[in-house]
PDB file with SEQRES, HELIX, SHEET and CRYST1 records, atoms N, CA, C and O in Angstrom:
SEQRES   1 A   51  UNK UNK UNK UNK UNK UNK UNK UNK UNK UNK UNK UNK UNK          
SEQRES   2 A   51  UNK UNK UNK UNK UNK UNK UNK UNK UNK UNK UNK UNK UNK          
SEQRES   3 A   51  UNK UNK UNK UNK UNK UNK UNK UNK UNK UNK UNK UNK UNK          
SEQRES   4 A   51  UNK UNK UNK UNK UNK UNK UNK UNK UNK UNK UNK UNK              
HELIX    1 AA1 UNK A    2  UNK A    7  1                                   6    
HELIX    2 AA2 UNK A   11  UNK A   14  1                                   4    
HELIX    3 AA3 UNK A   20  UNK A   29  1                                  10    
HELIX    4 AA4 UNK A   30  UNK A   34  3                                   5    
HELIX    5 AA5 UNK A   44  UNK A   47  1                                   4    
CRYST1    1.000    1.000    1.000  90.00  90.00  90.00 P 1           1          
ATOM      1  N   UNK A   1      41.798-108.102 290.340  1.00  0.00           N  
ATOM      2  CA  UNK A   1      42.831-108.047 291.358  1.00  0.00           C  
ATOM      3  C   UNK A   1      42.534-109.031 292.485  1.00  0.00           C  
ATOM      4  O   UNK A   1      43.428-109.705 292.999  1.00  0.00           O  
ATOM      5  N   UNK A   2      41.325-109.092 292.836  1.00  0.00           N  
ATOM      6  CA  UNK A   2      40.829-110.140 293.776  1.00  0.00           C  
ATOM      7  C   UNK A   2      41.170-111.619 293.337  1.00  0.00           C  
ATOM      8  O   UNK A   2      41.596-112.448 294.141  1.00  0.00           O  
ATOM      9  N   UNK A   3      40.974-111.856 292.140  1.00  0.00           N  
ATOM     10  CA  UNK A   3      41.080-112.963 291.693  1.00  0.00           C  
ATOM     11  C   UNK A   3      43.227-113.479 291.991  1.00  0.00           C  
ATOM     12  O   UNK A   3      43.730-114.469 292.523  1.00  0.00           O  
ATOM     13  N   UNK A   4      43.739-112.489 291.469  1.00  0.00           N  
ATOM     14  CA  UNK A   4      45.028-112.721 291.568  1.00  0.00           C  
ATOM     15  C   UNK A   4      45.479-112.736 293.371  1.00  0.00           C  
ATOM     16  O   UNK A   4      46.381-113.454 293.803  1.00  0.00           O  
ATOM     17  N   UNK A   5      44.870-112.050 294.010  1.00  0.00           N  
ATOM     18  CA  UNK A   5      45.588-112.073 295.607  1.00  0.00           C  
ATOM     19  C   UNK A   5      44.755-113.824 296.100  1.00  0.00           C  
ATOM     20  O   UNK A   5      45.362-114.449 296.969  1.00  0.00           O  
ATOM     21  N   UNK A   6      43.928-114.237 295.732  1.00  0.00           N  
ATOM     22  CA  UNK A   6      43.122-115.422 295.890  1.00  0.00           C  
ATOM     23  C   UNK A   6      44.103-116.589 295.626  1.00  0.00           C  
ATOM     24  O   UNK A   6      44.240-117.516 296.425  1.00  0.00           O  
ATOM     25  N   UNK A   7      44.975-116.463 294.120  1.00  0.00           N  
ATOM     26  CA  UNK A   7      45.912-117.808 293.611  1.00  0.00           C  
ATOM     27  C   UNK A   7      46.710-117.322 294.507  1.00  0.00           C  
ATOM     28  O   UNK A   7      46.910-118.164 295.382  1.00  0.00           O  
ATOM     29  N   UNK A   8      47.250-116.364 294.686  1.00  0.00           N  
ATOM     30  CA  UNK A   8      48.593-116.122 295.424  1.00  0.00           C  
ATOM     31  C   UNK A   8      48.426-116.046 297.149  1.00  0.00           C  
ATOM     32  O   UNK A   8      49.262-115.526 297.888  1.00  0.00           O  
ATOM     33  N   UNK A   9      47.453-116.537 297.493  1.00  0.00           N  
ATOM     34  CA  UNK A   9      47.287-117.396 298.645  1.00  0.00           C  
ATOM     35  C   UNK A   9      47.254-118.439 298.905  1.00  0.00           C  
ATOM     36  O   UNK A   9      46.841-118.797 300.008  1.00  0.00           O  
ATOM     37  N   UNK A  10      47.591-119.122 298.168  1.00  0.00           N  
ATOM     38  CA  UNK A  10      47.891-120.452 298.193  1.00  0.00           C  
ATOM     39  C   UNK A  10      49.446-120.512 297.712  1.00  0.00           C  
ATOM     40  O   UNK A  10      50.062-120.032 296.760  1.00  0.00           O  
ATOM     41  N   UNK A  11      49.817-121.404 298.927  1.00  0.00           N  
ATOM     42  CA  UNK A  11      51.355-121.449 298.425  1.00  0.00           C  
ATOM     43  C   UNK A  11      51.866-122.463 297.326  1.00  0.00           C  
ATOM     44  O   UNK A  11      53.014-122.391 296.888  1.00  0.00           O  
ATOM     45  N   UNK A  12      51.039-123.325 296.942  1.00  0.00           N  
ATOM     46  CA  UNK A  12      52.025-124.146 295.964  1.00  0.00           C  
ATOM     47  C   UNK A  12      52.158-123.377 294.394  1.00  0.00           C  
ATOM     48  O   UNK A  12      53.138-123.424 293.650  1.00  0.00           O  
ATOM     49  N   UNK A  13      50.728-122.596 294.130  1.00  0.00           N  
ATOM     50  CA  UNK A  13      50.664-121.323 293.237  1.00  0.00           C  
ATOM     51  C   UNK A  13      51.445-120.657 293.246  1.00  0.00           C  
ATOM     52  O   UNK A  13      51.966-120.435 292.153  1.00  0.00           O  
ATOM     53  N   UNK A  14      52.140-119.753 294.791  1.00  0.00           N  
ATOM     54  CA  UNK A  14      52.629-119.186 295.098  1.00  0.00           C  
ATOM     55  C   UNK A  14      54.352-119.315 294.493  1.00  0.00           C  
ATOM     56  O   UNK A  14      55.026-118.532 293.823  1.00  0.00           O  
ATOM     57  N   UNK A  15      54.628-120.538 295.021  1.00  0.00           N  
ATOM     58  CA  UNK A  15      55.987-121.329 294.534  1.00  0.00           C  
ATOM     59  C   UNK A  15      56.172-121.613 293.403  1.00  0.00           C  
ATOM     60  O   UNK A  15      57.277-122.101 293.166  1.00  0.00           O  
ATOM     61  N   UNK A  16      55.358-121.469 292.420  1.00  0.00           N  
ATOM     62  CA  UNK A  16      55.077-122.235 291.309  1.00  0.00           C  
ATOM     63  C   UNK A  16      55.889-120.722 290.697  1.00  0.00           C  
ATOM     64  O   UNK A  16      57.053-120.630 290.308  1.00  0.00           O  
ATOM     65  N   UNK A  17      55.060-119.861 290.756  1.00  0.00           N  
ATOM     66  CA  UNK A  17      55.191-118.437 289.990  1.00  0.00           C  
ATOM     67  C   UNK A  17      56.168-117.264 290.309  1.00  0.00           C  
ATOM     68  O   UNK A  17      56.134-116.130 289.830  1.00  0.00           O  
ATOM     69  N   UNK A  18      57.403-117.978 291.586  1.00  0.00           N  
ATOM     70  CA  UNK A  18      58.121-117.463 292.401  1.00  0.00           C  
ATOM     71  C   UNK A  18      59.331-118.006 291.316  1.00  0.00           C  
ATOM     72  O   UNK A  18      60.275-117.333 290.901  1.00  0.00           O  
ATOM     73  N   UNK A  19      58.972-119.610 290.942  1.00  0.00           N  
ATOM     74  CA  UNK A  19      60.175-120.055 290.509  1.00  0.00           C  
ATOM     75  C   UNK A  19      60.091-119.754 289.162  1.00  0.00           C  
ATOM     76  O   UNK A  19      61.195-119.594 288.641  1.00  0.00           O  
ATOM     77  N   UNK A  20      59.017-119.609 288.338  1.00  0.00           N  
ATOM     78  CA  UNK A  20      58.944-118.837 287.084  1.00  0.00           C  
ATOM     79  C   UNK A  20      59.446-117.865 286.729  1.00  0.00           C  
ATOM     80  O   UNK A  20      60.071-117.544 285.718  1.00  0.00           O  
ATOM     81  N   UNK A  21      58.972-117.086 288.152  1.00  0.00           N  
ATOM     82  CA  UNK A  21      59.644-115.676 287.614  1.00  0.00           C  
ATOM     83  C   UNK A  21      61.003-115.533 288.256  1.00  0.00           C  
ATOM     84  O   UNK A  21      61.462-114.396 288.368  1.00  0.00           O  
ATOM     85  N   UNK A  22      61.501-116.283 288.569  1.00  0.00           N  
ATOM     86  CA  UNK A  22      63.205-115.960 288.836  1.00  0.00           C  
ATOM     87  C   UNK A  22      63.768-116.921 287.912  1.00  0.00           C  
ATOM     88  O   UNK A  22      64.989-116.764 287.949  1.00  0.00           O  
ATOM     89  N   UNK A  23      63.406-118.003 286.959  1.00  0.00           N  
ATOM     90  CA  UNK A  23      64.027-118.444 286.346  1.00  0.00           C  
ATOM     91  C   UNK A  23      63.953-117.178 284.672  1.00  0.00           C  
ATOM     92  O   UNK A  23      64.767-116.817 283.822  1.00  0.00           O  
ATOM     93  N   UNK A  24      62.865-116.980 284.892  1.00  0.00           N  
ATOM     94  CA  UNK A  24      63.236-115.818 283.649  1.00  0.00           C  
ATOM     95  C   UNK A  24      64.031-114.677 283.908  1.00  0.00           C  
ATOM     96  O   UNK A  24      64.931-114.271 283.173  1.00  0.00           O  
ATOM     97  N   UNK A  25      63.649-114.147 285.035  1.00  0.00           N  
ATOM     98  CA  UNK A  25      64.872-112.908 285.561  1.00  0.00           C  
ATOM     99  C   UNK A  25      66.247-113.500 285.573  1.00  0.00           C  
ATOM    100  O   UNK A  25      67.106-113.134 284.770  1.00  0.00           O  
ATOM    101  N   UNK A  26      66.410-114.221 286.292  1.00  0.00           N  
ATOM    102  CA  UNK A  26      67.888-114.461 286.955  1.00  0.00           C  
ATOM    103  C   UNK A  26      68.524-114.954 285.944  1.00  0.00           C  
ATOM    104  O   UNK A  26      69.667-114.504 285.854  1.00  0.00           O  
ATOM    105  N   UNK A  27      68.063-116.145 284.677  1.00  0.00           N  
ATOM    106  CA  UNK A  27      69.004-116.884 284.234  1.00  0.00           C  
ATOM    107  C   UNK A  27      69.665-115.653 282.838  1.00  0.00           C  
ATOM    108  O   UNK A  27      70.773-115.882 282.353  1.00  0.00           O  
ATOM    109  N   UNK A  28      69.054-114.753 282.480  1.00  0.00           N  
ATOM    110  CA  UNK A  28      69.314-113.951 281.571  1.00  0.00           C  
ATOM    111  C   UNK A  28      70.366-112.851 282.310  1.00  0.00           C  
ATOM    112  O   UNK A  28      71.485-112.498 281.939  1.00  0.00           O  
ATOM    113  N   UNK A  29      69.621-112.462 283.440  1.00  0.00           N  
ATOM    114  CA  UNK A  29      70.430-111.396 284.346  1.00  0.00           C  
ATOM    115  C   UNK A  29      71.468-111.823 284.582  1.00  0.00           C  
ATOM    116  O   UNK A  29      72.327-111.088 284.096  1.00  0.00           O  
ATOM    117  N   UNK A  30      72.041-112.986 285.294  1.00  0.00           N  
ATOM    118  CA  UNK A  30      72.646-113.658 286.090  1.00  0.00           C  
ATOM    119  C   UNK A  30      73.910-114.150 285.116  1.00  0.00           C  
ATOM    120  O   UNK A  30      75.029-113.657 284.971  1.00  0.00           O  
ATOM    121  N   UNK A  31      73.232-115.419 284.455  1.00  0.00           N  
ATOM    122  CA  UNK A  31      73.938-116.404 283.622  1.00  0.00           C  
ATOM    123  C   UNK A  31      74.669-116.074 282.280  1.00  0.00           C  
ATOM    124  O   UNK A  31      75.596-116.587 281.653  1.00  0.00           O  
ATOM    125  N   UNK A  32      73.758-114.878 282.094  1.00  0.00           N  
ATOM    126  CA  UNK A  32      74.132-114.584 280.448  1.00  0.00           C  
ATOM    127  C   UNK A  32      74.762-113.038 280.265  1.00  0.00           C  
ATOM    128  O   UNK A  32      75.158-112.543 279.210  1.00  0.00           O  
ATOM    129  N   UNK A  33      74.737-112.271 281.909  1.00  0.00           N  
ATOM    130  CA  UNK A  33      74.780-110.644 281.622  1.00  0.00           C  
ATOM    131  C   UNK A  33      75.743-111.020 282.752  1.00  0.00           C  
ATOM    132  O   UNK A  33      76.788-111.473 282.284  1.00  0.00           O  
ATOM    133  N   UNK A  34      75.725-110.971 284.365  1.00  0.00           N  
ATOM    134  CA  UNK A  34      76.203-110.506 284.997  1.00  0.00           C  
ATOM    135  C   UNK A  34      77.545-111.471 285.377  1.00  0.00           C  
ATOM    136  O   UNK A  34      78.669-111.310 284.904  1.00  0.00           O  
ATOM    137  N   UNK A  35      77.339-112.010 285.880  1.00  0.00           N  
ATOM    138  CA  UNK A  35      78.343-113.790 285.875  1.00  0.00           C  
ATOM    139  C   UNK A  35      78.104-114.637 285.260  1.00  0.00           C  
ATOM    140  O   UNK A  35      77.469-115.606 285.677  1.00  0.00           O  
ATOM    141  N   UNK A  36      78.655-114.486 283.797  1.00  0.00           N  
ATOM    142  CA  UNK A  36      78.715-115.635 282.472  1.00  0.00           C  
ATOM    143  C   UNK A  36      79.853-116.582 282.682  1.00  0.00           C  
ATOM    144  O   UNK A  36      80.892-116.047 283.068  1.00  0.00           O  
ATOM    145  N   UNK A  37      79.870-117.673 282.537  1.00  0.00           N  
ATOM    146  CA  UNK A  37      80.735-118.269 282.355  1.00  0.00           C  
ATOM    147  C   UNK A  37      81.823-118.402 280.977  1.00  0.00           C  
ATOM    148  O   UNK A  37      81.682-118.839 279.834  1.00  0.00           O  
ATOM    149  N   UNK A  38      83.028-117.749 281.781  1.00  0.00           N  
ATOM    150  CA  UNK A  38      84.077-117.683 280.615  1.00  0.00           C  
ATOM    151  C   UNK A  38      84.761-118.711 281.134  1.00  0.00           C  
ATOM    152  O   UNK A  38      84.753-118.937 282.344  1.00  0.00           O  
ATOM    153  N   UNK A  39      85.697-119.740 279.905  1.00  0.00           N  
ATOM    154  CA  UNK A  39      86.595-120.559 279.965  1.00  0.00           C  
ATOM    155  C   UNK A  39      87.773-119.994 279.059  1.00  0.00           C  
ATOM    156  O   UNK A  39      87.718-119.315 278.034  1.00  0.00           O  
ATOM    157  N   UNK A  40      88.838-120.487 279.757  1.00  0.00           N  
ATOM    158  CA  UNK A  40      90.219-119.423 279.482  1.00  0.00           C  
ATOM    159  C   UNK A  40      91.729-120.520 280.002  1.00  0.00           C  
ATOM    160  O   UNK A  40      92.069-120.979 281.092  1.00  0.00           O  
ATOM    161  N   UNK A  41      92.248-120.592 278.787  1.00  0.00           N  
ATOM    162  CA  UNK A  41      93.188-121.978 279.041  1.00  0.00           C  
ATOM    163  C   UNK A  41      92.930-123.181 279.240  1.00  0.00           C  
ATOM    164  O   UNK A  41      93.615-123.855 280.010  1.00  0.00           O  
ATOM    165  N   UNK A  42      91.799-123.709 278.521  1.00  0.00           N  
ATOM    166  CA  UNK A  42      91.265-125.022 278.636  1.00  0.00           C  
ATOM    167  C   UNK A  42      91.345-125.514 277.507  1.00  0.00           C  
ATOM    168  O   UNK A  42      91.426-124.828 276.487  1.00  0.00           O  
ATOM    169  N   UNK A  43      91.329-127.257 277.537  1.00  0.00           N  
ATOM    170  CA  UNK A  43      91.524-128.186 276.520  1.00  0.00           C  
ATOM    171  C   UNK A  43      90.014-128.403 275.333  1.00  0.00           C  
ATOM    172  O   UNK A  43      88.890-128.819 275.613  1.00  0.00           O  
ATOM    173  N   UNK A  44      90.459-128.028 274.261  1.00  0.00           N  
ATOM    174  CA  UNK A  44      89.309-128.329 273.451  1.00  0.00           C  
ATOM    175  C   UNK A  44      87.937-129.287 273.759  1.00  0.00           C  
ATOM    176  O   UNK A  44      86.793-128.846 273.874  1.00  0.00           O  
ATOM    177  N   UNK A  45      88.229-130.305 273.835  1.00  0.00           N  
ATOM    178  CA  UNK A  45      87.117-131.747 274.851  1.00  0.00           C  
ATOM    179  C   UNK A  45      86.657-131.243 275.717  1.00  0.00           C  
ATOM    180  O   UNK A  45      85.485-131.614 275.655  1.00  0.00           O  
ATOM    181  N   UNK A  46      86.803-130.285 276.973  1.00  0.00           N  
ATOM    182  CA  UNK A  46      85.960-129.460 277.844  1.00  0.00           C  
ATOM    183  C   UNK A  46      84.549-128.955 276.791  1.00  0.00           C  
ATOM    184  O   UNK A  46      83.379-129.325 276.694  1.00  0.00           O  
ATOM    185  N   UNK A  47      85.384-127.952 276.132  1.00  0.00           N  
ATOM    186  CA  UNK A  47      84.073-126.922 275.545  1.00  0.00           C  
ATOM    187  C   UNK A  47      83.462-127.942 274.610  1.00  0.00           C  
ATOM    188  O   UNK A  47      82.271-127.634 274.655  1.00  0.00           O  
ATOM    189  N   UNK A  48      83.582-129.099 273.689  1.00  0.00           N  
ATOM    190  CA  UNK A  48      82.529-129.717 273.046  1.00  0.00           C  
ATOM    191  C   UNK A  48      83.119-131.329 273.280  1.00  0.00           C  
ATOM    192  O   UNK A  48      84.075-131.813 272.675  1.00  0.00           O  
ATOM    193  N   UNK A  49      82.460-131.871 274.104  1.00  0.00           N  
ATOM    194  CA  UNK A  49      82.248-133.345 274.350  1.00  0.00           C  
ATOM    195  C   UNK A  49      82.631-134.388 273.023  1.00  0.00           C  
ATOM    196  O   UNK A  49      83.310-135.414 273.052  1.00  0.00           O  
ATOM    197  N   UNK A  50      82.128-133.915 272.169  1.00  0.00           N  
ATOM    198  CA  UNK A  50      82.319-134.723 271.018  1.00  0.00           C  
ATOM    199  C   UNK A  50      83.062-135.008 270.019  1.00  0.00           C  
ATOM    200  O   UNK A  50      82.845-135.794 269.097  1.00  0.00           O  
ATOM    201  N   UNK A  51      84.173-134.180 270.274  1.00  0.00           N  
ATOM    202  CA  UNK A  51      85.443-133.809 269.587  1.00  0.00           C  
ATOM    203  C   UNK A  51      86.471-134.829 270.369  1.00  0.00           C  
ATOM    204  O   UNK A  51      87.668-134.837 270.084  1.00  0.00           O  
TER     205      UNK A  51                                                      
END                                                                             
């Protein structure tokens, strides 16, 4: 436990593992569960570029 309050006194550690762990929370929570992006009356070429 000592060892972990030691990295997490240092802030660039700190930032490092702040943005880790909200990119795993949030983008699943967020992006994929809570506010997904739906498209609704749009032109085919939006949803795939290559068409």
């Amino acid at each position: 436990m000592d060892k972990i309050k030691t990295l997490l006194a240092r802030p660039l550690i700190t930032g490092i593992v702040g943005l880790v762990v909200g990119l795993i929370i949030g983008l699943p929570l967020l992006g994929w569960w809570l506010v997904p992006v739906k498209w609704k009356d749009v032109d085919a070429s939006y949803l795939r570029p290559d068409l």
